[in-house]
C-alpha positions as CSV (number, residue, x, y, z in Angstrom):
1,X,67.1,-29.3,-30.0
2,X,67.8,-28.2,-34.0
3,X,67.4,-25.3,-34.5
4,X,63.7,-23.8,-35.9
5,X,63.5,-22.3,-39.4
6,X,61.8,-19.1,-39.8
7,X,58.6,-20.8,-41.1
8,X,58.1,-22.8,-37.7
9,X,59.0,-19.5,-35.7
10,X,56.4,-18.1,-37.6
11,X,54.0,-20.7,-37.1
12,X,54.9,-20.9,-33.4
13,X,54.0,-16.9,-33.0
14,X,50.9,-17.7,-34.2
15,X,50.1,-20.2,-32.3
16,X,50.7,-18.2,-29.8
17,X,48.6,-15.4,-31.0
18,X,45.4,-17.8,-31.3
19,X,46.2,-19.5,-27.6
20,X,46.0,-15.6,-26.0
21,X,43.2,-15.1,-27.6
22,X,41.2,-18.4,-27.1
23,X,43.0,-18.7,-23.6
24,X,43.4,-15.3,-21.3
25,X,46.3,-15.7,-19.6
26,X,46.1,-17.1,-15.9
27,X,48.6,-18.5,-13.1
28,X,47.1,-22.1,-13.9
29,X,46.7,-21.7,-17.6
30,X,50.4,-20.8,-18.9
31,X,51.7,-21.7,-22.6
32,X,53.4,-25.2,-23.1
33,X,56.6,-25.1,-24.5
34,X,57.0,-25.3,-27.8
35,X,58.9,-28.9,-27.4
36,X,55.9,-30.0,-25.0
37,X,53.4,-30.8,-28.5
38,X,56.0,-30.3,-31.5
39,X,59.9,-31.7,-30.5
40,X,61.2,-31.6,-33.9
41,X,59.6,-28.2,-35.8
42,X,59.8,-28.7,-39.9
43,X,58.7,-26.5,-42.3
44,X,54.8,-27.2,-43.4
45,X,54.1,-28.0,-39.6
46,X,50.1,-26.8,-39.1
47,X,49.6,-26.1,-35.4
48,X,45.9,-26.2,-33.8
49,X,45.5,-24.7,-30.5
50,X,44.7,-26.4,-27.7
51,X,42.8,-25.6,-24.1
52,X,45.7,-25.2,-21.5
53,X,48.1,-23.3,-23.5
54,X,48.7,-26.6,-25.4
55,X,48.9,-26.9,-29.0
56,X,48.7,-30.0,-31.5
57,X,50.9,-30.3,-34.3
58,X,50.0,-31.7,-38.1
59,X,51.2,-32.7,-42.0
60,X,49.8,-31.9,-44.8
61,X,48.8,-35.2,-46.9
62,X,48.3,-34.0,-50.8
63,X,46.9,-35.9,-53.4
64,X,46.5,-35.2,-57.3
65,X,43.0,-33.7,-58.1
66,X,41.4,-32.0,-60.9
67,X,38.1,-31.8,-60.0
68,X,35.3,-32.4,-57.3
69,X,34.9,-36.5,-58.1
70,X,38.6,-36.7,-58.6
71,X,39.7,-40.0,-56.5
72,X,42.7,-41.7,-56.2
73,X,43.3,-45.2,-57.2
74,X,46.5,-46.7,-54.9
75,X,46.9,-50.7,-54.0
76,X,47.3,-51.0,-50.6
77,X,48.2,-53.7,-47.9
78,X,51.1,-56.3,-48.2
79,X,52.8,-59.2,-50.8
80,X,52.4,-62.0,-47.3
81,X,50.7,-65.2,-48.8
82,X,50.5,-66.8,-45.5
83,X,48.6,-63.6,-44.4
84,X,47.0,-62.7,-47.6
85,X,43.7,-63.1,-45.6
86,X,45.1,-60.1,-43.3
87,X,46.3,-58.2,-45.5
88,X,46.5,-59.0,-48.9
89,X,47.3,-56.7,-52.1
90,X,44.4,-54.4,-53.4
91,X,42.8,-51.7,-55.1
92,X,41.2,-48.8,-52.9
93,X,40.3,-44.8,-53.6
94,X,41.8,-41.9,-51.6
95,X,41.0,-38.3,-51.7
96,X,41.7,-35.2,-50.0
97,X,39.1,-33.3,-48.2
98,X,40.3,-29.2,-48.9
99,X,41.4,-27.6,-52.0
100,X,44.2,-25.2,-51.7
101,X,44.6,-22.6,-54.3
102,X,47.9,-22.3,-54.0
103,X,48.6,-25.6,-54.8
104,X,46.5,-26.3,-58.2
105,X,45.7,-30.0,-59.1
106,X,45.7,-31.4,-55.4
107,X,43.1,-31.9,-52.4
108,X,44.9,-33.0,-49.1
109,X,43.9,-34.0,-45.6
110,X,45.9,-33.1,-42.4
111,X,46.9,-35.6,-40.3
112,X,48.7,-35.7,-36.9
113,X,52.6,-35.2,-36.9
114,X,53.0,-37.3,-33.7
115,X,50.9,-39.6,-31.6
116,X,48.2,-37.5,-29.4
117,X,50.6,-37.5,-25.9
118,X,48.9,-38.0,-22.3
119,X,49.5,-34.1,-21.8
120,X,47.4,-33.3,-25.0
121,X,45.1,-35.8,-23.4
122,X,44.3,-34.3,-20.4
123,X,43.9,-31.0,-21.7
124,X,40.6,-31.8,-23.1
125,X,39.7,-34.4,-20.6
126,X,40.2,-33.4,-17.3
127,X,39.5,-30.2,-14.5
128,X,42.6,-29.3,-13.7
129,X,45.4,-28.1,-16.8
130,X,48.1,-31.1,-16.6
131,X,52.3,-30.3,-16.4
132,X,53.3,-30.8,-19.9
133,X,56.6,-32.2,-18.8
134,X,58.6,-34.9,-20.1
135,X,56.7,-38.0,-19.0
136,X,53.4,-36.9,-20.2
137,X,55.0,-36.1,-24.0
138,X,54.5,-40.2,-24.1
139,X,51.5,-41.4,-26.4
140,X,48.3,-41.9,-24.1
141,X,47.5,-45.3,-24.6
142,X,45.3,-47.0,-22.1
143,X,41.9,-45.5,-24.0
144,X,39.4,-47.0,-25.2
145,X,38.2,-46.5,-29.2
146,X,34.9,-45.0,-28.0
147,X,36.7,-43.0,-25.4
148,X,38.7,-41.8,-28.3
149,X,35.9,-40.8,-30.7
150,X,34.5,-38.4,-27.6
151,X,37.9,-36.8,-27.2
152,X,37.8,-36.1,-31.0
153,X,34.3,-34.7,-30.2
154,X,36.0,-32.5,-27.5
155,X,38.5,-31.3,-29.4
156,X,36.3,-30.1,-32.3
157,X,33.9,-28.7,-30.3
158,X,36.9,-26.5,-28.9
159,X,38.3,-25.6,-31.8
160,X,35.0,-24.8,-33.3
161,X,34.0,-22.2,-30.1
162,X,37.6,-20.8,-29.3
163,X,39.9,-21.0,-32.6
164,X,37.7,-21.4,-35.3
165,X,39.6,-19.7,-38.3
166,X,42.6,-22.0,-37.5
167,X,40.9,-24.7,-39.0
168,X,41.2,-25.3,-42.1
169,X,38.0,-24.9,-44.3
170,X,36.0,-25.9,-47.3
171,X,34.1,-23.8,-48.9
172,X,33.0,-21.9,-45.7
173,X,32.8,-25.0,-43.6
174,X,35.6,-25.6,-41.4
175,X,36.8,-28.8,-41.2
176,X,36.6,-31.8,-38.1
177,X,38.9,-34.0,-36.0
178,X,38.6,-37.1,-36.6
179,X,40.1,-40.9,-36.1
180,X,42.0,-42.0,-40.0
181,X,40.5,-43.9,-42.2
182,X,43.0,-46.9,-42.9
183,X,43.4,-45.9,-46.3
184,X,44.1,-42.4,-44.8
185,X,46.3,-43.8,-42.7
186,X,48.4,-46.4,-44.7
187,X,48.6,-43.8,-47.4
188,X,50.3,-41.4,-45.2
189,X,52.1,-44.4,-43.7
190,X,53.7,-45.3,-46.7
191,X,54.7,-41.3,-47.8
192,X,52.0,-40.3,-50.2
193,X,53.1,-38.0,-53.1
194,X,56.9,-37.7,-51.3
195,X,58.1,-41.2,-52.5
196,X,58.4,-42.6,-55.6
197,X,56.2,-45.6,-56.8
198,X,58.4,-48.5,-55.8
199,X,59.1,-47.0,-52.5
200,X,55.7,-47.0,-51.4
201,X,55.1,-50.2,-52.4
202,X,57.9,-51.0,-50.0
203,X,57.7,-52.5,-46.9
204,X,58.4,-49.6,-44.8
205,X,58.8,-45.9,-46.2
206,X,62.8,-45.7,-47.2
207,X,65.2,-45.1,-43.9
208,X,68.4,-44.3,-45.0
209,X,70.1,-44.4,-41.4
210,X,68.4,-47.9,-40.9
211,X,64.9,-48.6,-39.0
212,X,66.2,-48.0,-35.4
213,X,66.6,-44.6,-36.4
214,X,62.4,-44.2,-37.1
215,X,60.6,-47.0,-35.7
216,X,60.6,-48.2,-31.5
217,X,60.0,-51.6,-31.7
218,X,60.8,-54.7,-29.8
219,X,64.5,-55.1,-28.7
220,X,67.6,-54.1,-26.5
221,X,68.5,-51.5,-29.3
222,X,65.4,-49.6,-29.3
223,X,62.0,-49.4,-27.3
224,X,63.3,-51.7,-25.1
225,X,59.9,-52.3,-23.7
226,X,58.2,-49.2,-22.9
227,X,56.8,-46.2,-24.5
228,X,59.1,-43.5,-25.7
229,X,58.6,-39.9,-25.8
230,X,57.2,-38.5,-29.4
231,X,59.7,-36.6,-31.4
232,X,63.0,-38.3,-30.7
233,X,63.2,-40.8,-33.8
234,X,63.2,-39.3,-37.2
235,X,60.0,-38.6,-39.7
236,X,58.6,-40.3,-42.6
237,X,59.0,-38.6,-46.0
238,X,55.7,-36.7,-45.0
239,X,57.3,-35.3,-41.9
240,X,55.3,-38.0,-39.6
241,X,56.8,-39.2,-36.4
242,X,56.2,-42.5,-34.9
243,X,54.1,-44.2,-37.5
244,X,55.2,-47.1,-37.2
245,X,56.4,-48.3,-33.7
246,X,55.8,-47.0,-30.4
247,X,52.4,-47.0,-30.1
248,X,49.9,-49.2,-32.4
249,X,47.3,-46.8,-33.4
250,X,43.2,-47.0,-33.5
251,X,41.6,-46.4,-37.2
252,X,37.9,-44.8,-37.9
253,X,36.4,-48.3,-39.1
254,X,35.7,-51.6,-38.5
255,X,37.8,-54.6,-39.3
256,X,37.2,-56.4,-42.5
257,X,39.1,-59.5,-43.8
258,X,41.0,-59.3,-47.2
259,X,39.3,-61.3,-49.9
260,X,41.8,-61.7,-52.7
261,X,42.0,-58.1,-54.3
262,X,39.2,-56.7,-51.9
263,X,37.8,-56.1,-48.3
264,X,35.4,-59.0,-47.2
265,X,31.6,-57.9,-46.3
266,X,31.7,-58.3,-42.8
267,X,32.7,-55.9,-40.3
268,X,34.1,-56.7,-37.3
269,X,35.9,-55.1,-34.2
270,X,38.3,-51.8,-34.8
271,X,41.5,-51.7,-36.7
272,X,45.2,-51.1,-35.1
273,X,48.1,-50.5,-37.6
274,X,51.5,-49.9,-37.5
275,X,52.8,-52.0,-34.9
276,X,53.7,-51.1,-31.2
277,X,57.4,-51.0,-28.9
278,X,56.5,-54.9,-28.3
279,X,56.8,-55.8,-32.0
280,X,59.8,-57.3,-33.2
281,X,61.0,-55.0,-36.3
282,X,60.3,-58.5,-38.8
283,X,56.6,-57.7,-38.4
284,X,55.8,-54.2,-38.6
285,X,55.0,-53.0,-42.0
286,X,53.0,-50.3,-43.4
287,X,50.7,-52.5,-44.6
288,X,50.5,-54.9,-41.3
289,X,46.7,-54.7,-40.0
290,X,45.6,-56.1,-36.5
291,X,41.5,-56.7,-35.5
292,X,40.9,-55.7,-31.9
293,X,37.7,-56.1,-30.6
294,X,35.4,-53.6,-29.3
295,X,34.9,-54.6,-25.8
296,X,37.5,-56.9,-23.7
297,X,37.1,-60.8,-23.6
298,X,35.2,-61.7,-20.2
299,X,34.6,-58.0,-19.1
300,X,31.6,-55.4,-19.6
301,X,34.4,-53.2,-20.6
302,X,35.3,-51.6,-24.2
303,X,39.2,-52.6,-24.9
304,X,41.8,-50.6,-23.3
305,X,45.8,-51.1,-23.9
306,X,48.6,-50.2,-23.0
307,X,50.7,-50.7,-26.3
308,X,46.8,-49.1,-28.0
309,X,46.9,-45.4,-28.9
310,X,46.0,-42.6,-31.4
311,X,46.7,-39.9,-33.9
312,X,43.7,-37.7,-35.5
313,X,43.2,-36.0,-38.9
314,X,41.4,-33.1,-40.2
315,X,38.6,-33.8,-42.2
316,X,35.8,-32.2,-44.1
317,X,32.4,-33.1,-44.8
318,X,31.8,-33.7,-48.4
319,X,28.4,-31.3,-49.2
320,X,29.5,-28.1,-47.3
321,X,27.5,-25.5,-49.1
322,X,25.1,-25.2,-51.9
323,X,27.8,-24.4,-54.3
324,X,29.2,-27.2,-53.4
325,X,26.6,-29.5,-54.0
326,X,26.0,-27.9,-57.6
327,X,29.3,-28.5,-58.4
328,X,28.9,-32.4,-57.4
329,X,26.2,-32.4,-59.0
330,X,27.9,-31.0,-62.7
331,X,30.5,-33.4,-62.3
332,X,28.6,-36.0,-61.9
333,X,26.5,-35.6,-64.8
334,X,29.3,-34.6,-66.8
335,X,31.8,-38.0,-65.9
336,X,30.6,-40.3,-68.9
337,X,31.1,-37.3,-70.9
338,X,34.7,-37.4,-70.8
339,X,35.5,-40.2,-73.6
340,X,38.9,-39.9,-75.3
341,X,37.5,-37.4,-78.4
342,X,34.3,-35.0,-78.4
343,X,32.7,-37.3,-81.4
344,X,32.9,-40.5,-78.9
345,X,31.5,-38.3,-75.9
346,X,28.6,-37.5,-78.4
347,X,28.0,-41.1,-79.3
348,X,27.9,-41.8,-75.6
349,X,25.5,-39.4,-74.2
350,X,23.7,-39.7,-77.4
351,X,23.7,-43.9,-76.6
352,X,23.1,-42.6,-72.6
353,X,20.2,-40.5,-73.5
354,X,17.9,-42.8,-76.0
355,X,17.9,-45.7,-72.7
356,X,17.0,-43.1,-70.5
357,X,13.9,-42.0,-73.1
358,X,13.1,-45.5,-73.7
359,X,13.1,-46.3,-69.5
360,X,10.2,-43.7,-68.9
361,X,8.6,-44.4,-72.3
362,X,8.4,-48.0,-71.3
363,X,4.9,-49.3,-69.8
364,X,6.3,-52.4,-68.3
365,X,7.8,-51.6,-64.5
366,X,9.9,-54.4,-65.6
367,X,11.4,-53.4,-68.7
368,X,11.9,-49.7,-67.6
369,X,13.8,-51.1,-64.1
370,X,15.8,-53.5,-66.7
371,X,16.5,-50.2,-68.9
372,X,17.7,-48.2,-66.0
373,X,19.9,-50.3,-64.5
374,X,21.5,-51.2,-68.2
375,X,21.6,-47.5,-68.3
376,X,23.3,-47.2,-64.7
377,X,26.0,-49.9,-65.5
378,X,26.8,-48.0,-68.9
379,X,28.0,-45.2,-66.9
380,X,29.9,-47.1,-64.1
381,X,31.8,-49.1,-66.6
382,X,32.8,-45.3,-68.7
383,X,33.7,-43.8,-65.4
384,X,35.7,-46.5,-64.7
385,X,37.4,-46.5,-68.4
386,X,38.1,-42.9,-67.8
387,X,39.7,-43.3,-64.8
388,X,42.0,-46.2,-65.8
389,X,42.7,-43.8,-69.1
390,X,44.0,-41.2,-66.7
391,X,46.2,-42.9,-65.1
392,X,47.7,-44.1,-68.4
393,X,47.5,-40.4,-69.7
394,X,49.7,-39.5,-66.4
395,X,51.9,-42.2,-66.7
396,X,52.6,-42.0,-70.3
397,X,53.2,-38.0,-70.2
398,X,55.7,-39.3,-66.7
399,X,58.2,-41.4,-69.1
400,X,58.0,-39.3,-72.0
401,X,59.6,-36.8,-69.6
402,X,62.0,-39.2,-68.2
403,X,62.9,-39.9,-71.1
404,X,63.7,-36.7,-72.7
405,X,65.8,-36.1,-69.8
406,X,67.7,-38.7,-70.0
407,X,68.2,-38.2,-73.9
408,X,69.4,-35.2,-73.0
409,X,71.8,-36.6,-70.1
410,X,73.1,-39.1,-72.5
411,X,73.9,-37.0,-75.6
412,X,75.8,-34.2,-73.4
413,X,78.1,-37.8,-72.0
414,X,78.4,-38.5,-75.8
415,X,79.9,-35.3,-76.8
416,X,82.0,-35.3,-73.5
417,X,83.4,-38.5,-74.4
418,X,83.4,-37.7,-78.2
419,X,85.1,-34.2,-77.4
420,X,87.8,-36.4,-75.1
421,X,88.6,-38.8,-77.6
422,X,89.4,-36.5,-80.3
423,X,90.1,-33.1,-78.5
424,X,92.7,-34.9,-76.1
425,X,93.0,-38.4,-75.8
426,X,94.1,-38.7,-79.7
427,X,96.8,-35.5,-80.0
428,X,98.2,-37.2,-77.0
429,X,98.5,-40.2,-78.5
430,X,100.0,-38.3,-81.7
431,X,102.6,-37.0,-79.5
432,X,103.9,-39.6,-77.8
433,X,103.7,-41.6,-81.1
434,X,106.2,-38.7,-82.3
435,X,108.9,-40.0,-79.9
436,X,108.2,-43.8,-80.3
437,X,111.7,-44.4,-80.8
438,X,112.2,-44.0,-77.3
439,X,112.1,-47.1,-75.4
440,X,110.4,-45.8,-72.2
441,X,107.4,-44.1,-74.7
442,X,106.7,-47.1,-75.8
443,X,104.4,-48.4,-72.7
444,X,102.7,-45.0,-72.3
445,X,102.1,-45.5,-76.1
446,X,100.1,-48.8,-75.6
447,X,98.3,-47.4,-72.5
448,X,97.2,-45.0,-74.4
449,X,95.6,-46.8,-77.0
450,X,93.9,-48.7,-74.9
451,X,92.4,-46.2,-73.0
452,X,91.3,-44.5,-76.3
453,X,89.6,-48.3,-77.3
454,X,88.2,-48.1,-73.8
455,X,86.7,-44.3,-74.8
456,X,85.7,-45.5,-77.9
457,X,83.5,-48.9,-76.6
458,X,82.3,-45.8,-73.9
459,X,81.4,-43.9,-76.9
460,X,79.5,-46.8,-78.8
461,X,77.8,-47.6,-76.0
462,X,76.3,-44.3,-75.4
463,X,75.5,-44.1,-79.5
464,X,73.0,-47.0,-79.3
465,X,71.9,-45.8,-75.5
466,X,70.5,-42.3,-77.0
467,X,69.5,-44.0,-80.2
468,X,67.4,-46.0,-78.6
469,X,66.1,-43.5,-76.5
470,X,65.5,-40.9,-79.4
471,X,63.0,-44.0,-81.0
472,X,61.8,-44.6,-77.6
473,X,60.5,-40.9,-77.2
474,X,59.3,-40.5,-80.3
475,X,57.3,-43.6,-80.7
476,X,56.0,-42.3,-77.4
477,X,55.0,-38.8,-78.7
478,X,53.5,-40.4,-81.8
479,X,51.4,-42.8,-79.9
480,X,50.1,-40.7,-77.3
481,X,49.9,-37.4,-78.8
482,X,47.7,-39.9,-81.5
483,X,45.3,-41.7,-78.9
484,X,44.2,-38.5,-76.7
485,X,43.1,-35.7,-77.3
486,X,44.3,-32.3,-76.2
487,X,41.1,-32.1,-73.6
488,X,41.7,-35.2,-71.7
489,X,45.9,-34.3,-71.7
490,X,45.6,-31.1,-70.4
491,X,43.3,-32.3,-67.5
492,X,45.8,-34.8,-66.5
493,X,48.8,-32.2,-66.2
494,X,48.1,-30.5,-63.0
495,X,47.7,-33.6,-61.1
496,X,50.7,-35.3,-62.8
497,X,52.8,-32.0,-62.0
498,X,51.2,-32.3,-58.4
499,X,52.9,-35.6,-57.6
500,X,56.3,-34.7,-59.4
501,X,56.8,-31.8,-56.6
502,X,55.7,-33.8,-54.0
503,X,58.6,-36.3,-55.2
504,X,61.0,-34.0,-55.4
505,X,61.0,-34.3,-59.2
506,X,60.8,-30.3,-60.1
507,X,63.7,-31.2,-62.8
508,X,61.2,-33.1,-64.8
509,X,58.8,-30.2,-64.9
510,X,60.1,-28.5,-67.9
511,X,60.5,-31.9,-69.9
512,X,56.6,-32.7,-69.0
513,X,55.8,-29.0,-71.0
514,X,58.2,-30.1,-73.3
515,X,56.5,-33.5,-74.2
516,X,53.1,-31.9,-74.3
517,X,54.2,-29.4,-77.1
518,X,55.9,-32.3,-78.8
519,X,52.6,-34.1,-79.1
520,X,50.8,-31.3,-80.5
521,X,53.2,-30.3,-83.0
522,X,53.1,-33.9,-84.5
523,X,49.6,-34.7,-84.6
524,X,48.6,-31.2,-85.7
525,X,51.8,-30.9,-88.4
526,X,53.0,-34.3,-89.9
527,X,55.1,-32.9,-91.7
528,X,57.8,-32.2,-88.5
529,X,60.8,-33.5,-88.8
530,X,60.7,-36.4,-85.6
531,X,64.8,-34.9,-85.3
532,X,63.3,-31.3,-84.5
533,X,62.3,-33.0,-81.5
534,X,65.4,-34.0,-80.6
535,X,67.2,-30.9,-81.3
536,X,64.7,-29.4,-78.6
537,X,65.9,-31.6,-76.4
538,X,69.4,-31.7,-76.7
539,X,70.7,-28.2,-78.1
């Protein structure tokens, strides 16, 4: 086994601090070993205790937030016409049920690292503690979806009674343990804030050392047919084992259909994703989503399987204090506000507020429903502008910072190559022309001045490459700093900043400042030199 970091080590001592004190030590109620509930330890592991000396191990799931009503918008599901009715492309919302100080501009959810195991199972199911040995660190499958939303229950209820402060809690109210949502789930699934936007759009999360490495699925080379034990295959970019493969795994809601772009009304049986060790790798996707129905085919029994199980997540509920509710409340009433300048706010709560007057000055029931609902559909459309705008805000300030790093990247390669054209390709050449008379100089000469033509195409290219991207940047300055205002930019940076660390992006941190200051200084001084922008970037 690798060896644990100091952070896990630290983690595991508490763990085991919480289990003394929710568990008094007995001959039948001993500590599991560590590798019993969390094989492969990673730095940001949560632990939760668990009755029997067990513990269950979780990930962190950010996503970019500035506020209370702060959603996120992410298509989901797959690009498979011949299953578009499955699974189809579309839009959904995501957000994070705790805010963490320590991490400004994101909410996240936790979510379970591996597959809830038949020893973790037992632990809150049966009399007797179970031996936490190798064969019960399988996924317990073989549950039904109900029997699954009581172990939840159980669990909580634990936590809640022995080890309540190890929850995590919102404002005051700690949270719950809970089956995903799908959008939960795919959105972990797929890596969240870890992976870039093309990778999560990807079939599968990225897998470097090739799928046999993550996933168990069907075949000789992998799960072979049966269950494997958690923790042996490598994680997702979130640190989750097992999400795809091994065992499928049971979601909170029913089963809808895909109706080009969005879920079909009706609701059906439960939802299974990810795919199980009987699927051959050609079908399991993070996207791939499987109806099962509630109760067996020809049985008064609920659906049990043995390629079926489980992994929960921490969850909140939404109103957890009075505070919390005032807050709703001011965002709410404040979302239409947020129009792209303070004038065009004015006009709309001004425009907001004379249908509201005329609804309860109208007599007619009619009229004043008709007014209302005009009034309501005002609001839903602006929320919805607003939204879309910050996402272009976010996206916009993104490439302005790609950009000025790679401005920057290409104009140091320029004066390399310009500094090894003239600073020592050329004298060479001068030299050896010196001795041109010599017969055997004479090839060395020509090499020469081809590799200096070769240098000097290099050097032309990389001329119009960073022309083209000084334009580039500052047409993008110009036109953003010009369409938004310092209010709605300075909302968007947190979040935007959020989802570059969570990329592993930290580089394009300064250069997301940079193109902020860049903005303001033209739109409040048009008389800046554009090249003063440019100097920034590339002295």
């Amino acid at each position: 086994m690798a060896e644990r970091r100091p952070s896990s080590l630290r983690g595991l001592l508490i763990v085991a601090f919480l289990l003394a004190a929710a568990n008094p030590a007995s001959a039948d109620d001993a500590s599991w070993p560590a590798e019993a509930y969390n094989p492969a330890p990673a730095e940001g592991d949560v632990m939760l205790p668990m009755p029997c000396g067990g513990a269950m191990a979780f990930r962190r799931v950010a996503l970019p937030s500035t506020g209370v009503l702060d959603d996120v918008r992410v298509q989901f599901g797959d690009a498979q016409p011949e299953l578009g009715f499955f699974s189809d492309r579309r839009y959904d919302v995501i957000a994070g049920a705790f805010g963490d100080p320590a991490a400004p501009g994101t909410r996240y959810f936790l979510i379970g690292k591996y597959e809830v195991t038949r020893a973790q199972w037992a632990a809150l199911s049966g009399d007797a503690c179970p031996d936490p040995g190798l064969r019960q660190r399988v996924p317990q499958t073989e549950v039904s979806w109900f029997d699954v939303i009581g172990f939840a229950n159980r669990y909580s209820q634990w936590l809640l009674a022995h080890a309540r402060d190890a929850l995590p809690a919102e404002s005051g109210t700690p949270g719950f343990l809970r089956l995903p949502t799908e959008d939960e789930w795919e959105y972990a699934a797929r890596g969240g804030m870890a992976v870039s936007s093309e990778d999560f759009l990807a079939a599968r999360f990225p897998m470097p050392e090739g799928a046999a490495d993550y996933i168990w699925y069907q075949g000789t080379g992998s799960a072979e047919g049966r269950l494997r034990p958690i923790g042996l295959l490598k994680p997702n970019p979130l640190g989750l084992h097992d999400i795809l493969g091994n065992a499928a795994e049971m979601m909170l809601e029913s089963f809808r259909l895909n109706r080009r772009g969005r879920l079909h009304g009706q609701a059906g049986g439960f939802i299974a994703r990810g795919g199980d060790y009987n699927t051959p790798l050609s079908q399991i996707r993070s996207g791939m989503r499987v109806e099962m129905p509630y109760y067996a085919a020809g049985a008064a029994t609920a659906t049990e399987s043995r390629q079926l199980g489980f992994r929960l997540v921490v969850a909140a509920p939404v109103v957890t204090s009075p505070e919390k509710l005032t807050e709703i409340e001011k965002a709410w009433e404040a979302m239409p506000s947020s129009g792209e300048t303070p004038s065009t706010a004015r006009r709309e709560d001004a425009a907001l507020g004379t249908i509201d007057r005329l609804a309860d000055q109208a007599g007619d029931e009619t009229v004043r429903a008709q007014l209302r609902d005009a009034g309501r559909s005002i609001r839903e459309a602006l929320v919805d502008r607003n939204d879309a705008r910050d996402r272009t805000i976010r996206l916009l300030i993104n490439v302005g910072a790609l950009l000025g790093n790679k401005l920057r990247v290409d104009h140091q390669r320029l004066l390399a190559v310009q500094r090894a054209i003239e600073g020592v390709a050329r004298p060479a050449l001068r030299q050896l022309q010196a001795r041109r008379q010599d017969p055997q100089i004479r090839k060395a000469i020509a090499d020469a001045t081809a590799r200096i033509g070769e240098m000097e195409d290099q050097r032309d290219g990389l001329e119009d490459t960073v022309k083209t991207s000084r334009e580039t940047y500052v047409d993008t300055v110009l036109s953003t700093g010009s369409d938004y205002s310092d209010e709605v930019i300075a909302a968007q940076l947190p979040a935007l900043k959020a989802e570059l660390h969570a990329r592993g992006s930290d580089t394009l941190l300064p250069y997301v400042d940079l193109f902020v200051r860049h903005m303001r200084r033209m739109r409040d001084n048009s008389a800046v030199d554009p090249q003063s922008l440019i100097d920034d970037l590339t002295r």
